[in-house]
N, CA, C and O atoms as a Tinker XYZ file with bonds, in Angstrom:
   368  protein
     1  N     -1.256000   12.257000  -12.209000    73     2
     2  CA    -2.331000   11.861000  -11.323000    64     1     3
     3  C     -1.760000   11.037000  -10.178000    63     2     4     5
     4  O     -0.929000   10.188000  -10.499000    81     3
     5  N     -2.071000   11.151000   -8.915000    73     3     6
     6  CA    -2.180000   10.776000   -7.807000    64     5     7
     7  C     -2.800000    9.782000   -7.663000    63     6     8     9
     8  O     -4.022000    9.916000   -7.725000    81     7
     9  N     -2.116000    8.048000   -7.356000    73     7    10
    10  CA    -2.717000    6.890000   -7.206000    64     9    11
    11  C     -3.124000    7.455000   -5.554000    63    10    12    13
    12  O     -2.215000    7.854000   -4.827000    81    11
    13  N     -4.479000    7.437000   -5.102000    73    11    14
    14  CA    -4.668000    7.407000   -3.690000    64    13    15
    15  C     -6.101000    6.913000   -3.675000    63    14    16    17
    16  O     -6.638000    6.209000   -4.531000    81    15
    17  N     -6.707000    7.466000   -2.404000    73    15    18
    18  CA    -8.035000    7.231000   -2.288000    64    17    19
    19  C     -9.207000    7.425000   -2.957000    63    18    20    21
    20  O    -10.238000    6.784000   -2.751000    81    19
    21  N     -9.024000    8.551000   -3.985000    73    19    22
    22  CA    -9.601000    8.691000   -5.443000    64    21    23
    23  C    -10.073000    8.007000   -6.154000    63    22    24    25
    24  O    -11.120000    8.194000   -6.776000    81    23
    25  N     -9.057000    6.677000   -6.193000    73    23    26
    26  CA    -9.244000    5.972000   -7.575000    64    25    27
    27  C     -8.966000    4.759000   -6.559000    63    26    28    29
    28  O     -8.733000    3.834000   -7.338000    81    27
    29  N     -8.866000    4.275000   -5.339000    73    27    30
    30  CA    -9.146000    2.892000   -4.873000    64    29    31
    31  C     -9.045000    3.448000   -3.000000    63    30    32    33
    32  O     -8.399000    4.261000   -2.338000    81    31
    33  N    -10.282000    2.265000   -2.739000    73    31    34
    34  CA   -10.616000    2.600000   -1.224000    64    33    35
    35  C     -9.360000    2.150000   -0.057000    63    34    36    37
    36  O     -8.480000    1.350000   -0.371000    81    35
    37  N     -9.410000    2.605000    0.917000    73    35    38
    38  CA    -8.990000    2.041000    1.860000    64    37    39
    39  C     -8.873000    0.529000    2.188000    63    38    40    41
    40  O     -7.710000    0.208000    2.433000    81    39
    41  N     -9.739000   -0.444000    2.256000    73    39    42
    42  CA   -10.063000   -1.530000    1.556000    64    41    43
    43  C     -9.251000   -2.329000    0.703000    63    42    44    45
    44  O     -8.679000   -3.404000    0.884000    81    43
    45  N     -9.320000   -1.663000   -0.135000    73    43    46
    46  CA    -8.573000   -1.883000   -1.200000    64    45    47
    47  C     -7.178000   -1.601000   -1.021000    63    46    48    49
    48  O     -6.534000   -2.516000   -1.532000    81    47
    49  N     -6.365000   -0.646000   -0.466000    73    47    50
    50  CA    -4.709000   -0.230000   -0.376000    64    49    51
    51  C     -4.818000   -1.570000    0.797000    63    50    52    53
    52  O     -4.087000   -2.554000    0.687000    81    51
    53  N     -5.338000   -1.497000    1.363000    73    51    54
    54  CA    -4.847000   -2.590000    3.094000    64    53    55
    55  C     -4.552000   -3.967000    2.443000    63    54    56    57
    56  O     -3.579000   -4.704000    2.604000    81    55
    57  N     -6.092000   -4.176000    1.357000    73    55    58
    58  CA    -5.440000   -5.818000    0.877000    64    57    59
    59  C     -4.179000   -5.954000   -0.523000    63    58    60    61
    60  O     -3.586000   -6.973000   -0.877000    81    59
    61  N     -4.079000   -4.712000   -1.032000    73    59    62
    62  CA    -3.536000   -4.670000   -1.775000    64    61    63
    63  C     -1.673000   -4.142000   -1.386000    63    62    64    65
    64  O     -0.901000   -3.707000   -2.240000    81    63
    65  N     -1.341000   -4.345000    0.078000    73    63    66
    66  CA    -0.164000   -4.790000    0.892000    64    65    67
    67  C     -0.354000   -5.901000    1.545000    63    66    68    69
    68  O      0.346000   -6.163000    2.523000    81    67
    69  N     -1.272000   -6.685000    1.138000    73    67    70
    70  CA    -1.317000   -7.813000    1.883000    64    69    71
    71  C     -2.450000   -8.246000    2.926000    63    70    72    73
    72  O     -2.809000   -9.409000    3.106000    81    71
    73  N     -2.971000   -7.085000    3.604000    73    71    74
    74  CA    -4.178000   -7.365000    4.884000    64    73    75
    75  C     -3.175000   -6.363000    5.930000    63    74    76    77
    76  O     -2.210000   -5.600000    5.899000    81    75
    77  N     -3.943000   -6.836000    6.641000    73    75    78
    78  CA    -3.545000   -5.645000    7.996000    64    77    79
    79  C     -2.275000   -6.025000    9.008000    63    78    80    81
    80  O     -1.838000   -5.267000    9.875000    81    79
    81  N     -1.788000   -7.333000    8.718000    73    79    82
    82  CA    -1.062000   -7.454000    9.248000    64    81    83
    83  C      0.784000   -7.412000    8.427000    63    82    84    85
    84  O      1.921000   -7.678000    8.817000    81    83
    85  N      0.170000   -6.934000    7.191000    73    83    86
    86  CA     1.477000   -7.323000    6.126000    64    85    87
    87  C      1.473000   -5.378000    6.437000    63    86    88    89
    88  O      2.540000   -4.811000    6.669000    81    87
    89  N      0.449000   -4.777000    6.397000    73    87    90
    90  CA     0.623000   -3.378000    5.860000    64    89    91
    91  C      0.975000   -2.844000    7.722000    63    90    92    93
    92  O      1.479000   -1.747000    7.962000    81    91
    93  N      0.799000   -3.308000    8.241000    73    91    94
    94  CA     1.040000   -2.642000   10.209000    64    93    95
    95  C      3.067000   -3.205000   10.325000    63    94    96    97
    96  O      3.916000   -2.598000   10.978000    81    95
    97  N      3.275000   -4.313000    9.585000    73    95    98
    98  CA     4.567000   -4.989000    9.798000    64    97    99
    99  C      5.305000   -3.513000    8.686000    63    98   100   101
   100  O      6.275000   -2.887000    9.114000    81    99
   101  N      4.784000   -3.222000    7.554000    73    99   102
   102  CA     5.542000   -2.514000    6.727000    64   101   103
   103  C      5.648000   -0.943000    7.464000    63   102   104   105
   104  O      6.612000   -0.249000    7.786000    81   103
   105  N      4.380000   -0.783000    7.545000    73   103   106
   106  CA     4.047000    0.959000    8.524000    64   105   107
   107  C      5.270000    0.462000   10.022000    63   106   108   109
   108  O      5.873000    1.427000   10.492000    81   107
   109  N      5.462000   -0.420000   10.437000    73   107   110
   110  CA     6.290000   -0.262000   11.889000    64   109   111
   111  C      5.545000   -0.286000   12.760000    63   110   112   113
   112  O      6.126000    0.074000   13.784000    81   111
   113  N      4.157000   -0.608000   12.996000    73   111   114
   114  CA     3.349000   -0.879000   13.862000    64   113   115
   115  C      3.622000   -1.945000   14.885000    63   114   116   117
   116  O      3.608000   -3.106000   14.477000    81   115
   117  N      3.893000   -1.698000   16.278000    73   115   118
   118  CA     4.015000   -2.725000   17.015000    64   117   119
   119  C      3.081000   -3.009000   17.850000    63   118   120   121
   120  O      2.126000   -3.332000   17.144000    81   119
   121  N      2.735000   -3.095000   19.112000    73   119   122
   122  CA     1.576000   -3.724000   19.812000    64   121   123
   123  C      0.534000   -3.161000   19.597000    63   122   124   125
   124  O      0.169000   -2.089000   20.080000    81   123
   125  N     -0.043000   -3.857000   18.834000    73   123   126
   126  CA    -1.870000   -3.383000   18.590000    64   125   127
   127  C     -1.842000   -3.065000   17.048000    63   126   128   129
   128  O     -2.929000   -3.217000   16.490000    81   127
   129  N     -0.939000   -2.707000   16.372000    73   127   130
   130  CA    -0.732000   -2.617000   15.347000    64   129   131
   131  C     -1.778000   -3.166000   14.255000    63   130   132   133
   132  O     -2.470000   -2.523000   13.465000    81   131
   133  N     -1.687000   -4.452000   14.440000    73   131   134
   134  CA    -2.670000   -5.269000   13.476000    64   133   135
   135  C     -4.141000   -4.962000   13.962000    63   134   136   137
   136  O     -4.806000   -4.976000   12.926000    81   135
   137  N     -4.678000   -4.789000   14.647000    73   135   138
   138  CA    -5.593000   -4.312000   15.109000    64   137   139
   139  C     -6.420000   -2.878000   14.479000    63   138   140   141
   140  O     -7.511000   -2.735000   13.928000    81   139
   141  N     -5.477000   -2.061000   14.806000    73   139   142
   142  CA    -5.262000   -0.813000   14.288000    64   141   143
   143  C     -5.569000   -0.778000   12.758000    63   142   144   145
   144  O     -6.712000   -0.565000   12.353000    81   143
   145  N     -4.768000   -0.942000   12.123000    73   143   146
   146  CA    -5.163000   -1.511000   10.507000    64   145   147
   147  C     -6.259000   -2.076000    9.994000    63   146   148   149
   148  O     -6.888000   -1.732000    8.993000    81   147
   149  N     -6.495000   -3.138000   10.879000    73   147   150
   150  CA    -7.560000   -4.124000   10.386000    64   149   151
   151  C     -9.248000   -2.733000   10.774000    63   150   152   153
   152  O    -10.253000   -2.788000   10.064000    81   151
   153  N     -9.142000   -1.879000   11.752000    73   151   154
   154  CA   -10.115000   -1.048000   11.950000    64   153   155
   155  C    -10.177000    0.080000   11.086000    63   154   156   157
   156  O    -11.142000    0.833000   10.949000    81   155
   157  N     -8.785000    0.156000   10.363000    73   155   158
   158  CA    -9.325000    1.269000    8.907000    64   157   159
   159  C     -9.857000    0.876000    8.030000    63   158   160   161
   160  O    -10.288000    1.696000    7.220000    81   159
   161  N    -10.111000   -0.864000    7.747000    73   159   162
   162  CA   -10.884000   -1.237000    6.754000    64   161   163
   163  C    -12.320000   -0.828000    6.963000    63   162   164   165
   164  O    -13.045000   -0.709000    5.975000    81   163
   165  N    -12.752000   -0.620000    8.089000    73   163   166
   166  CA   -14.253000   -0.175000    8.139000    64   165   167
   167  C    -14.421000    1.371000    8.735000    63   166   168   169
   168  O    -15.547000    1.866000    8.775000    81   167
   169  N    -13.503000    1.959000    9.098000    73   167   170
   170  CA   -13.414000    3.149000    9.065000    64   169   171
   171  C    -12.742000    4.030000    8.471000    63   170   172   173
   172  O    -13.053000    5.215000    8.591000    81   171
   173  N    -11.681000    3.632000    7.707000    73   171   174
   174  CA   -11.038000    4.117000    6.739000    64   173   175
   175  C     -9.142000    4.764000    7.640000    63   174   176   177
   176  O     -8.736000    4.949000    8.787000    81   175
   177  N     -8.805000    4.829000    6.805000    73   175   178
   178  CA    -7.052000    5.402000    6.771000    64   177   179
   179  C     -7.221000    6.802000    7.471000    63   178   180   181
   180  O     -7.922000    7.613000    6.866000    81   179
   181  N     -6.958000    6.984000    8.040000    73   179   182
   182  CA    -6.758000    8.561000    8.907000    64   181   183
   183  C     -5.724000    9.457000    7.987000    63   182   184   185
   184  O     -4.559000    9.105000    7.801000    81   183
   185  N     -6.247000   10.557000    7.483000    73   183   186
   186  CA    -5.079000   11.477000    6.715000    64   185   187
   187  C     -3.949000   11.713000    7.220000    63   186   188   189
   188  O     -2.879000   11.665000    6.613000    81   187
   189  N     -4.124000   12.004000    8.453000    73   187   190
   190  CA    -2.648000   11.856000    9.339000    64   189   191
   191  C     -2.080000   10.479000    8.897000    63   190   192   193
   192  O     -1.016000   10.726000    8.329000    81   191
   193  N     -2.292000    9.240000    8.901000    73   191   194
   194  CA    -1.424000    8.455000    8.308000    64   193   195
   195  C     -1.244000    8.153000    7.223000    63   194   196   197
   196  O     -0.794000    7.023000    7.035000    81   195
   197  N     -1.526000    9.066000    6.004000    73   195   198
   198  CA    -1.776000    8.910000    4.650000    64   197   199
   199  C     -0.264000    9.654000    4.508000    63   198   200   201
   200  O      0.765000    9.252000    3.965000    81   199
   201  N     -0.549000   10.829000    5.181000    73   199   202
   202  CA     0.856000   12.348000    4.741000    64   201   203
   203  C      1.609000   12.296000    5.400000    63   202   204   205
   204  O      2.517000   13.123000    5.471000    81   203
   205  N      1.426000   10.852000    6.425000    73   203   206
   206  CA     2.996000   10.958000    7.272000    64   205   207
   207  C      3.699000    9.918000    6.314000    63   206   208   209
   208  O      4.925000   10.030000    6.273000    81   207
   209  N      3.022000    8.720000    5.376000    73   207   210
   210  CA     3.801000    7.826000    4.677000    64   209   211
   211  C      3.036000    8.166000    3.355000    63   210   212   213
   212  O      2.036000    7.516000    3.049000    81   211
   213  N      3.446000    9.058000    2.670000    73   211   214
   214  CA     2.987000    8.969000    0.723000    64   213   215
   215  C      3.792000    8.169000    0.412000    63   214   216   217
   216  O      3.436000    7.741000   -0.686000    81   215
   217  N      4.841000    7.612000    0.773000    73   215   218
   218  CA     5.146000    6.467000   -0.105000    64   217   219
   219  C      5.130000    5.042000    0.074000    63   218   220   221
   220  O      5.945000    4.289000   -0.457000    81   219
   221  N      3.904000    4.569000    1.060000    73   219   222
   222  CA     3.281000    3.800000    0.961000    64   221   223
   223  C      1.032000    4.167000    0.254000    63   222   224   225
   224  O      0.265000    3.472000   -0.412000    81   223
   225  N      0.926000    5.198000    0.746000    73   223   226
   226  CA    -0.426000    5.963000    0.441000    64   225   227
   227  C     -0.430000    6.576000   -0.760000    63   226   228   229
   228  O     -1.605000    6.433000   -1.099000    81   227
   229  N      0.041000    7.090000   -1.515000    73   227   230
   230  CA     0.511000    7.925000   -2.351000    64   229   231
   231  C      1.818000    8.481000   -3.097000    63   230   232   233
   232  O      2.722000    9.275000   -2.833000    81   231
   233  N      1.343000    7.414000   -4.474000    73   231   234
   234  CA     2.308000    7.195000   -5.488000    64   233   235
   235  C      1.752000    7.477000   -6.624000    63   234   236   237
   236  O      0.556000    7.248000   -6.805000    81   235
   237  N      2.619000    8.074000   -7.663000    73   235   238
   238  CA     2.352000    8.483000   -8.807000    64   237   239
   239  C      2.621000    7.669000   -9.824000    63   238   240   241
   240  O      3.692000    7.233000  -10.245000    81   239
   241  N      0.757000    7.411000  -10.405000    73   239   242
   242  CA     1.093000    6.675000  -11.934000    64   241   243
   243  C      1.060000    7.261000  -13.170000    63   242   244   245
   244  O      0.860000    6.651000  -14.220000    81   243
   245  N      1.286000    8.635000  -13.042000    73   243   246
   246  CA     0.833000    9.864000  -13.796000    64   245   247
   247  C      1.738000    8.982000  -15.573000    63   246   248   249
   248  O      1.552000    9.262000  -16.757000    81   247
   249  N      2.198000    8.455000  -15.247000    73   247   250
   250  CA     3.534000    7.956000  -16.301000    64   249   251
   251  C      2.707000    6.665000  -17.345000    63   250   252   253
   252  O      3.015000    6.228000  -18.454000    81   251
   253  N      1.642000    6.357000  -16.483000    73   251   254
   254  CA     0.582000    4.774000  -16.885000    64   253   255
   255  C     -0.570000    4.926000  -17.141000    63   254   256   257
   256  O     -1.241000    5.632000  -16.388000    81   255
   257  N     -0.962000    4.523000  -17.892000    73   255   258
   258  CA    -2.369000    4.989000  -18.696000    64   257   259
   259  C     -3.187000    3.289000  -18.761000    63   258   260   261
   260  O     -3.658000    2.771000  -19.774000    81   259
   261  N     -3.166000    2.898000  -17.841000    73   259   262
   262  CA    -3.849000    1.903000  -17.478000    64   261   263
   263  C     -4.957000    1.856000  -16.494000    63   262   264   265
   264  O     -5.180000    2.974000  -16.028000    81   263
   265  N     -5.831000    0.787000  -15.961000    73   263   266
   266  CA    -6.636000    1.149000  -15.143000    64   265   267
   267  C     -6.486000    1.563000  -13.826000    63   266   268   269
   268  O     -6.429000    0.536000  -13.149000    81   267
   269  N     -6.405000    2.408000  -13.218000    73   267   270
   270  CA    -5.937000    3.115000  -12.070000    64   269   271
   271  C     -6.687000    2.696000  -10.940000    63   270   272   273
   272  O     -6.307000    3.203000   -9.885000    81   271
   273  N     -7.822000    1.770000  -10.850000    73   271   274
   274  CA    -8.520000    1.229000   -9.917000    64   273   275
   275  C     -7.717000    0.047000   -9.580000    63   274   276   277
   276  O     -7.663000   -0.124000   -8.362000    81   275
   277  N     -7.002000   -0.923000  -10.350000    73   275   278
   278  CA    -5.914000   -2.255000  -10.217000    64   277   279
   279  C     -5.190000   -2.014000  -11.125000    63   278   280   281
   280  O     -5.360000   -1.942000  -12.342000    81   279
   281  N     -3.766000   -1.799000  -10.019000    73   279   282
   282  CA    -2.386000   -1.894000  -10.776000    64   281   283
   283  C     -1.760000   -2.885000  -11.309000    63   282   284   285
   284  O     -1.705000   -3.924000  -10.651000    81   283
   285  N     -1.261000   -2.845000  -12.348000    73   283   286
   286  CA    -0.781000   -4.335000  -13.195000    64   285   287
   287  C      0.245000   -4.347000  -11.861000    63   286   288   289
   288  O      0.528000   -3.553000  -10.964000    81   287
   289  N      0.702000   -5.933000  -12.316000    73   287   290
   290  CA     1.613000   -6.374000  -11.772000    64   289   291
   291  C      3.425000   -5.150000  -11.845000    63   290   292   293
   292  O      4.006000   -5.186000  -10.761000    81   291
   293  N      3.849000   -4.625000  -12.480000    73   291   294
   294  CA     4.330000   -3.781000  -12.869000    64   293   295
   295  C      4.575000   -2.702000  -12.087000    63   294   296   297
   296  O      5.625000   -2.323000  -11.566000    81   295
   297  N      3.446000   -2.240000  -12.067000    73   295   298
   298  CA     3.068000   -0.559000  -10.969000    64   297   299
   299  C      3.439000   -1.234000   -9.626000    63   298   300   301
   300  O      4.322000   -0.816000   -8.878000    81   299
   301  N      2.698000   -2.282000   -9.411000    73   299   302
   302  CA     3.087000   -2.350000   -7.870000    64   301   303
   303  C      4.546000   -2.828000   -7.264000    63   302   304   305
   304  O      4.997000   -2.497000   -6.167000    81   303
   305  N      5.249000   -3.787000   -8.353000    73   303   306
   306  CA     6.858000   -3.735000   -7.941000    64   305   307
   307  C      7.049000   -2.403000   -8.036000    63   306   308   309
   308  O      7.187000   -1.849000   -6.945000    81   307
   309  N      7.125000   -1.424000   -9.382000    73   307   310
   310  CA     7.429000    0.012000   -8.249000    64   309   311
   311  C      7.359000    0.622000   -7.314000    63   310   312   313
   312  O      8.230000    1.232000   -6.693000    81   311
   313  N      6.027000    0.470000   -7.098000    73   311   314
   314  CA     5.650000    1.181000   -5.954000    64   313   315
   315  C      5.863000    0.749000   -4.661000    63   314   316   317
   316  O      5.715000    1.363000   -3.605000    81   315
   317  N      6.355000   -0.769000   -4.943000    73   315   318
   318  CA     6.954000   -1.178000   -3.242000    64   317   319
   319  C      8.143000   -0.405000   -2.540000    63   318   320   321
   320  O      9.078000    0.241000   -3.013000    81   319
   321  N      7.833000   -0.652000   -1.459000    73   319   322
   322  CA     9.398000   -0.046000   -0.304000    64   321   323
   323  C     10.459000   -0.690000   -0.831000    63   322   324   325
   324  O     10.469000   -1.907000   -1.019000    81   323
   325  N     11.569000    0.214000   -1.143000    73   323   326
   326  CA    12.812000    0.017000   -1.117000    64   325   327
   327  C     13.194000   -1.648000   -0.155000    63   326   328   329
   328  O     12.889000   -1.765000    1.032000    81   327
   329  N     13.827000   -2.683000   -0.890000    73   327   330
   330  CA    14.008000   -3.254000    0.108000    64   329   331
   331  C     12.887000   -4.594000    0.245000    63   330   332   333
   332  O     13.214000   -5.471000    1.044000    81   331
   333  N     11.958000   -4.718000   -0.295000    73   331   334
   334  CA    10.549000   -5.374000   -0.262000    64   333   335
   335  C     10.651000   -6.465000   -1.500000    63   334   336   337
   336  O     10.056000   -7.540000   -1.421000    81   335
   337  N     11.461000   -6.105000   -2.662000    73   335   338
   338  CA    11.499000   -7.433000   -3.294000    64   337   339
   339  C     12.699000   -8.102000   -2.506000    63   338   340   341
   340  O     13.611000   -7.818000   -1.730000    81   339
   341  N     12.023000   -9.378000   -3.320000    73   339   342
   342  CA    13.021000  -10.352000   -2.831000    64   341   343
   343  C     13.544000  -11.247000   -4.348000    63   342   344   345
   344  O     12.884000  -11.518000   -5.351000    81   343
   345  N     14.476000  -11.440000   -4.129000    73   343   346
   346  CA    15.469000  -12.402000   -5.558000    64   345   347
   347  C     14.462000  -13.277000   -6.344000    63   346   348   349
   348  O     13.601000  -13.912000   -5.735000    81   347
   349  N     14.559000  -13.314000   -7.643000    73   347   350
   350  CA    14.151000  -14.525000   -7.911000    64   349   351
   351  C     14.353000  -16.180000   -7.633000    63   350   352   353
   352  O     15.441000  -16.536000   -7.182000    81   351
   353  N     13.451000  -17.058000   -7.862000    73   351   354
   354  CA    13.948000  -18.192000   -6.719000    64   353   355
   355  C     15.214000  -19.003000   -8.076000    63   354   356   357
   356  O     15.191000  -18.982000   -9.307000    81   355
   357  N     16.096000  -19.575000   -7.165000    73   355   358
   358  CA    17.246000  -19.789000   -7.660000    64   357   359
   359  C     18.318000  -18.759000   -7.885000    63   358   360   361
   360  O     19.404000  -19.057000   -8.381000    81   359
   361  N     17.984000  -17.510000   -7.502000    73   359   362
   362  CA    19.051000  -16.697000   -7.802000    64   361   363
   363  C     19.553000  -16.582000   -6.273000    63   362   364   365
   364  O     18.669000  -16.498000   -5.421000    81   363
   365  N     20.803000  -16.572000   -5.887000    73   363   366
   366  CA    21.453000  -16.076000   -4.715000    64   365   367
   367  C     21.685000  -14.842000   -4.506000    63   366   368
   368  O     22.250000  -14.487000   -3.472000    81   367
C-alpha cells in the first residue's frame, strides 16, 4: 500500500514536514516558495508535484501494519530525504 493522499490529506503531509516553509526549503522552492506551499493547504498538492517528488509524496508502508493515517515515529525517519537526519546530540 501506498502512503499518499488516500490515507492522509494534504494538510496533513505539509505539517507533517514541518509547515510550508520546512516542506518548500526541502522541495527547493525559492522565491515565493513558502507561499506556494502554504496555498496547497487549502487547495491541495497539485499531482504534478506529487509524481515529480514520490519520495517526498509517496512512500511505501506496505511492510507496517500500523495506523496509516499517523506514522510512528519510525516510518517517518525512513521516509525522510537522504541526508535529513541529523546525529544524536553528543555524538560528533
Amino acid at each position: 500500500m501506498v502512503f499518499n493522499a488516500d490515507t492522509m490529506t494534504d494538510q496533513e503531509l505539509i505539517k507533517y514536514y514541518g509547515g510550508p516553509a520546512k516542506l518548500a526549503e526541502l522541495l527547493g522552492l525559492k522565491e515565493g516558495g513558502v507561499q506556494r506551499v502554504n496555498n496547497w493547504r487549502s487547495r491541495g498538492i497539485p499531482p504534478k508535484e506529487k509524481l515529480a517528488r514520490p519520495d517526498i509524496f509517496l512512500f511505501d508502508l506496505s511492510k507496517k501494519k500500523t495506523n496509516r493515517t499517523h506514522p510512528t515515529e519510525q516510518q517517518k525517519r525512513e521516509t525522510e530525504p537522504i541526508g535529513a537526519r541529523l546525529p544524536p546530540k553528543g555524538v560528533a
